[in-house]
C-alpha positions as CSV (number, residue, x, y, z in Angstrom):
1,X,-38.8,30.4,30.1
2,X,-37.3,32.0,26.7
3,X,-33.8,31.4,28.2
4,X,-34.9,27.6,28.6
5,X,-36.6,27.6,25.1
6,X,-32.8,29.1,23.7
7,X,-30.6,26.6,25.5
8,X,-33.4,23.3,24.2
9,X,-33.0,24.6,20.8
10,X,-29.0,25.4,21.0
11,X,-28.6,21.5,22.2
12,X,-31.1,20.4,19.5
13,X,-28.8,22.0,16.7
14,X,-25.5,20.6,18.1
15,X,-27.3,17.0,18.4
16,X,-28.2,17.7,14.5
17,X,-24.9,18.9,13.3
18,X,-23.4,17.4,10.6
19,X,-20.5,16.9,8.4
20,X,-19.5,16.3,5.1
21,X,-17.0,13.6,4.7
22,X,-14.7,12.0,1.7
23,X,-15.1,8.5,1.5
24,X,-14.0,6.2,-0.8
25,X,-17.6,6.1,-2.5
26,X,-18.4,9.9,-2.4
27,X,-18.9,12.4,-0.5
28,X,-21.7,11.9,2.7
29,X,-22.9,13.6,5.2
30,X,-22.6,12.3,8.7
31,X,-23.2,13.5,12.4
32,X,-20.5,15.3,13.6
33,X,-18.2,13.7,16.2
34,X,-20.1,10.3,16.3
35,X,-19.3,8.7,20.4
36,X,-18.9,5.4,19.2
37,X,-17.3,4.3,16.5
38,X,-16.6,0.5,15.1
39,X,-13.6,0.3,12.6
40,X,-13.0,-2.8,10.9
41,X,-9.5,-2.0,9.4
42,X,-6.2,-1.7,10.5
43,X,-5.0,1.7,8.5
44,X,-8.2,3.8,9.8
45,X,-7.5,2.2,13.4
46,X,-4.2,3.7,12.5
47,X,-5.3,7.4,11.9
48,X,-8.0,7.7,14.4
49,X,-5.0,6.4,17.3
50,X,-3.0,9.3,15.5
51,X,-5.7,11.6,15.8
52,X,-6.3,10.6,19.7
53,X,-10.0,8.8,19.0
54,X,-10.4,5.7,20.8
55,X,-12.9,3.1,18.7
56,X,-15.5,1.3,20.6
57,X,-14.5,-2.0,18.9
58,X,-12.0,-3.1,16.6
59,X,-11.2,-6.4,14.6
60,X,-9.9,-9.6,17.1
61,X,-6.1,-9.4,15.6
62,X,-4.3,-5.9,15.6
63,X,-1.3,-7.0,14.2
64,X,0.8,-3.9,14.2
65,X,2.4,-3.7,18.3
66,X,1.6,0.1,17.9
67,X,-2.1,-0.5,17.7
68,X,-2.3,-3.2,20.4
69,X,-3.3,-0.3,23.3
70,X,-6.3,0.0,21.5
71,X,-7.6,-3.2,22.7
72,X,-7.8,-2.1,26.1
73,X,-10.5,-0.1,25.8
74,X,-12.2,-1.5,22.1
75,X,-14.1,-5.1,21.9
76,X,-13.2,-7.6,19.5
77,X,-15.8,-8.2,16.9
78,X,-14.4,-10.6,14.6
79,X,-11.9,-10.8,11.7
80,X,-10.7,-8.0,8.6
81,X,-12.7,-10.3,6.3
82,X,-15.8,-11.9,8.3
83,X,-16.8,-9.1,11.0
84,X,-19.6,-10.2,13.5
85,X,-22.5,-8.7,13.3
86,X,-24.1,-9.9,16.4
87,X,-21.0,-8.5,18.6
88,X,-21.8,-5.3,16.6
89,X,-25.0,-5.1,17.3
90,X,-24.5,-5.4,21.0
91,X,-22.3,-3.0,21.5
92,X,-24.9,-0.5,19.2
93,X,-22.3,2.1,17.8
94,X,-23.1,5.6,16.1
95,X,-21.0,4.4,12.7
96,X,-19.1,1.7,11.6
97,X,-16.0,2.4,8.9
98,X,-14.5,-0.5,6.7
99,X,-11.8,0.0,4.3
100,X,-9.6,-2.5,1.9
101,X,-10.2,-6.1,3.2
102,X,-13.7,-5.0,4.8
103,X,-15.4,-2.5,2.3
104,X,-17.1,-5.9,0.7
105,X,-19.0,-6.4,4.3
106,X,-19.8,-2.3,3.9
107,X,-23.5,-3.4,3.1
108,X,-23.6,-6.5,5.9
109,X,-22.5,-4.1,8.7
110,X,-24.7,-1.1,7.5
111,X,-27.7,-3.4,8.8
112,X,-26.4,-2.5,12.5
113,X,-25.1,0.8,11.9
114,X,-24.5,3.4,9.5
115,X,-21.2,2.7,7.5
116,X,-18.7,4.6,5.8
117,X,-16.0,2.8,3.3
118,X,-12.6,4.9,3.7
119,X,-10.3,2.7,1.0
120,X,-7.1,3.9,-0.1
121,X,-5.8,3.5,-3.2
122,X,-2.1,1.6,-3.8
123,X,-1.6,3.4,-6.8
124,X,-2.6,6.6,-5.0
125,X,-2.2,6.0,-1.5
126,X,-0.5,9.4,-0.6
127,X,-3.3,11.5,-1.6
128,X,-5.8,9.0,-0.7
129,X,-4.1,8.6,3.2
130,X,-4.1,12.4,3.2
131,X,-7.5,13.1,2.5
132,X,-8.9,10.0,4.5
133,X,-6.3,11.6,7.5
134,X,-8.8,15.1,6.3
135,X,-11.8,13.5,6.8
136,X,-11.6,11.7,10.0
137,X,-9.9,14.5,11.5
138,X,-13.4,16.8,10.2
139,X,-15.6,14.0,11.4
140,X,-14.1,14.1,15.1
141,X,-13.3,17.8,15.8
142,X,-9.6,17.3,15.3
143,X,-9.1,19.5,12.6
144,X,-6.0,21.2,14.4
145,X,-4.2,17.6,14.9
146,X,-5.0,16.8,11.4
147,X,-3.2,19.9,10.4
148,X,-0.3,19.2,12.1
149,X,-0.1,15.6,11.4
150,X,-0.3,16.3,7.5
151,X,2.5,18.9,7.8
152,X,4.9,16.4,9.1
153,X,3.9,13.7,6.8
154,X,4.7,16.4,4.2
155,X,8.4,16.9,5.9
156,X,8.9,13.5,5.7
157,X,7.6,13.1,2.0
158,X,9.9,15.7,1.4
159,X,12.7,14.5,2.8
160,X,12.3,11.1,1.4
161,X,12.3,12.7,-2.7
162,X,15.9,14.4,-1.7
163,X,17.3,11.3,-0.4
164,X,16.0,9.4,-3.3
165,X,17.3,12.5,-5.9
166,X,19.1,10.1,-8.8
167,X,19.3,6.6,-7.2
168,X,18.9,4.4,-10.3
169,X,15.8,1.9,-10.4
170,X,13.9,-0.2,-8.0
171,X,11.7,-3.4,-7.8
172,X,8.9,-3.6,-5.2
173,X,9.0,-7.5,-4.4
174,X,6.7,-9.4,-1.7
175,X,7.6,-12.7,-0.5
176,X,5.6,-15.4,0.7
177,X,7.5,-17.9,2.2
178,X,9.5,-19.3,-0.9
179,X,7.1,-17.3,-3.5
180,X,7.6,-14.1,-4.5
181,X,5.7,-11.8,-6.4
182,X,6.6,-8.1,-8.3
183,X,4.3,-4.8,-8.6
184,X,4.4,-2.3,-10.7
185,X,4.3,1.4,-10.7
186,X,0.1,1.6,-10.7
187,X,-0.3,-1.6,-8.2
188,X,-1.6,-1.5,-4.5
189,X,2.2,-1.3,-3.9
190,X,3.0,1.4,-6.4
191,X,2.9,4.4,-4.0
192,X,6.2,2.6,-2.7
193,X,8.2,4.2,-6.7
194,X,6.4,7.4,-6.3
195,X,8.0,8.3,-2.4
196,X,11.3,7.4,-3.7
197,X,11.4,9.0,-7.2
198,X,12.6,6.2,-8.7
199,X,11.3,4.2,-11.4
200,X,10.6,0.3,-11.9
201,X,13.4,-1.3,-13.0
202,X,12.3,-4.0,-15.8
203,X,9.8,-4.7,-18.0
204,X,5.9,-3.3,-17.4
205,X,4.5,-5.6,-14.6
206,X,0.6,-6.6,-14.6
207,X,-0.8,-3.7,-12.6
208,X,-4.3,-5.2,-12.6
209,X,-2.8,-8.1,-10.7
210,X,-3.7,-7.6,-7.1
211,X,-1.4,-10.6,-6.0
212,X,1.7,-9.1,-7.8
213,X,3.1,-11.1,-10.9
214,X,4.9,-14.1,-10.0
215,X,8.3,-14.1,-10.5
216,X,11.8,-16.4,-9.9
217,X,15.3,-15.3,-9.2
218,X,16.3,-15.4,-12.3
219,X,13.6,-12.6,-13.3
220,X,15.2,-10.3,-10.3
221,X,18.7,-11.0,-12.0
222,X,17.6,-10.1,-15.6
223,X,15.8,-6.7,-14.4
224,X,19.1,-5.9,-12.2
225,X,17.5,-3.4,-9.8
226,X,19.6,-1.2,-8.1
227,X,17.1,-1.5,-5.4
228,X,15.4,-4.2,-4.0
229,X,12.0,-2.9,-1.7
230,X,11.1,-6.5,0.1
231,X,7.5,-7.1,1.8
232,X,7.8,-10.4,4.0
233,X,3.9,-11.1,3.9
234,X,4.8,-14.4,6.3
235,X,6.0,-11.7,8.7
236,X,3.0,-9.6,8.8
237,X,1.0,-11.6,9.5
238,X,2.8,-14.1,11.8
239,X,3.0,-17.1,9.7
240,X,5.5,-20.1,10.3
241,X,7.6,-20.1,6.6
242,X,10.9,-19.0,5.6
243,X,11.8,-15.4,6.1
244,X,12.1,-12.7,2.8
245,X,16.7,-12.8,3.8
246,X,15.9,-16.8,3.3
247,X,14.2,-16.5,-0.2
248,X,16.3,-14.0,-1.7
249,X,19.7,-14.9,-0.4
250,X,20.3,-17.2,-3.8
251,X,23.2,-16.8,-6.3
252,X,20.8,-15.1,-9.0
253,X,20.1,-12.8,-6.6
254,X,23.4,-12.3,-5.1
255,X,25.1,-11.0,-8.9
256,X,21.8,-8.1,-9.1
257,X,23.1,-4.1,-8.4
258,X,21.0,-4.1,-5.2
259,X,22.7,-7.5,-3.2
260,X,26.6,-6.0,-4.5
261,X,25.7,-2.4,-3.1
262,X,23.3,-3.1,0.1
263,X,20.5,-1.7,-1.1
264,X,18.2,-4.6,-0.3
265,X,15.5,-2.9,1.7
266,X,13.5,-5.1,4.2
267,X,10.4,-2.4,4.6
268,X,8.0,-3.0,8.1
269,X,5.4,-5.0,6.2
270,X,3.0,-5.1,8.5
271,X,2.7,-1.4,8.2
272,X,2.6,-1.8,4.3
273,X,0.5,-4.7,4.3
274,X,-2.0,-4.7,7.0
275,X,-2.8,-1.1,7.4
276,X,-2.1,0.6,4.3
277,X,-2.7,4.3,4.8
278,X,-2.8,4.7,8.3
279,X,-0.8,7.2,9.5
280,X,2.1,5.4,11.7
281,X,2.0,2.9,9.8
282,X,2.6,5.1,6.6
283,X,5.1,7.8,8.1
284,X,7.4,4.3,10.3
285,X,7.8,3.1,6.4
286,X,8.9,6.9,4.9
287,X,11.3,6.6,7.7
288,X,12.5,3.4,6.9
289,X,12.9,4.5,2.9
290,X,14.7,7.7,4.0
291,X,17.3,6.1,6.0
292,X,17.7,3.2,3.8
293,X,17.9,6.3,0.6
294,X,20.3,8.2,2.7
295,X,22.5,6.0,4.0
């Protein structure tokens, strides 16, 4: 009888264990290892694959090719911007984590489920991706894959500030069809000048401006970068307009440090894009930078 008394209580702690987790609004504390999980972003999709946690349900589009075997065994429950709640609700899950394009349906979702918000920062992503990377590894029980996932992202964080050692300056430019846009140091694509180690060629961009400041070929020839970082937003997300080569192959263009020397980088930008943070997503584009740096 005491033996059975020992063993109900020892299950009724572990049922009330808890955690305390980072989020991008605070700390909280949550049930440890929740069973099922909803996550309506790409980059936390991203990090829980890394970490080996399968999500009960995920948005309808994946986008990224290395995220599509989560569909197999996650159900669709509507888009990044407009998730649905009745899907949610049937499937009933322990937690539900939006980030970037769904922390504004944070409050909307928590009516099914609790919810977390796991944003990362542009202007800090490194240190936001690593302690988001922290905090879902804690919340699972996968402290010792965190650990070693975060000490290779450091290698390759490493490796990228050598190969970037005293490379001039750089421009971070995305295209969307024949539009093209700039960021700065401090925008959502900022973390892109602090990898490298090198700074933004030009004049100060808006950094408040979450859609980049316009700009024209003739601004890319004035600023001369001696390297060009390109985001092809119509590739990320699929869209039928001409490609980032197509815009920026123009004469303007052509005279700039970056076109003479081939140092016009075409980074994966569905990874930079879509699922900012996430872990493959995050170490496929360090790659990319290092042997683009290096070469």
């Amino acid at each position: 009888m005491i033996l059975s008394a020992g063993l109900a209580a020892l299950l009724a702690s572990a049922a009330l264990a808890e955690v305390t987790v980072e989020t991008a609004q605070g700390i909280v504390s949550l049930p440890a290892a929740p069973a099922k999980v909803a996550v309506l972003d790409l980059g936390v999709a991203d990090t829980m694959m890394a970490l080996g946690v399968q999500p009960v349900a995920v948005p309808d589009k994946l986008y990224l090719d290395h995220l599509q075997p989560l569909a197999q065994d996650a159900a669709p429950v509507g888009t990044l911007q407009e998730p649905d709640l009745e899907k949610l609700a049937a499937i009933g899950p322990d937690l539900i984590v939006v980030a970037n394009r769904s922390a504004v349906k944070k409050d909307a979702v928590a009516q099914v489920a609790p919810a977390i918000d796991m944003t990362v920062d542009g202007a800090d992503l490194i240190s936001d991706a690593k302690a988001r990377l922290a905090a879902l590894a804690a919340l699972f029980g996968k402290q010792v894959e965190g650990e070693a996932l975060a000490a290779a992202l450091d290698e390759k964080l490493a490796a990228l500030a050598e190969a970037g050692r005293d490379k001039g300056g750089a421009l971070v430019v995305l295209t969307n069809g024949p539009k093209m846009s700039a960021y700065g140091k401090d925008s959502r694509f900022g973390w892109i000048y602090e990898v490298t180690g090198l700074p933004q060629a030009g004049r100060p961009l808006d950094e408040k401006a979450n859609h980049g400041d316009a700009i024209s070929h003739e601004f890319i020839a004035q600023t001369n970068p001696d390297w060009l970082f390109v985001l092809d937003r119509g590739v990320a997300i699929g869209a039928d307009q001409p490609s980032a080569q197509a815009t920026l192959d123009n004469e303007l263009v052509r005279q700039t440090n970056a076109w003479k020397n081939g140092n016009v980088v075409y980074l994966p930008a569905d990874n930079v894009y879509l699922a900012p943070g996430g872990y493959t997503a995050l170490t496929e584009t360090l790659d990319a930078l290092v042997a683009a740096l290096a070469g």
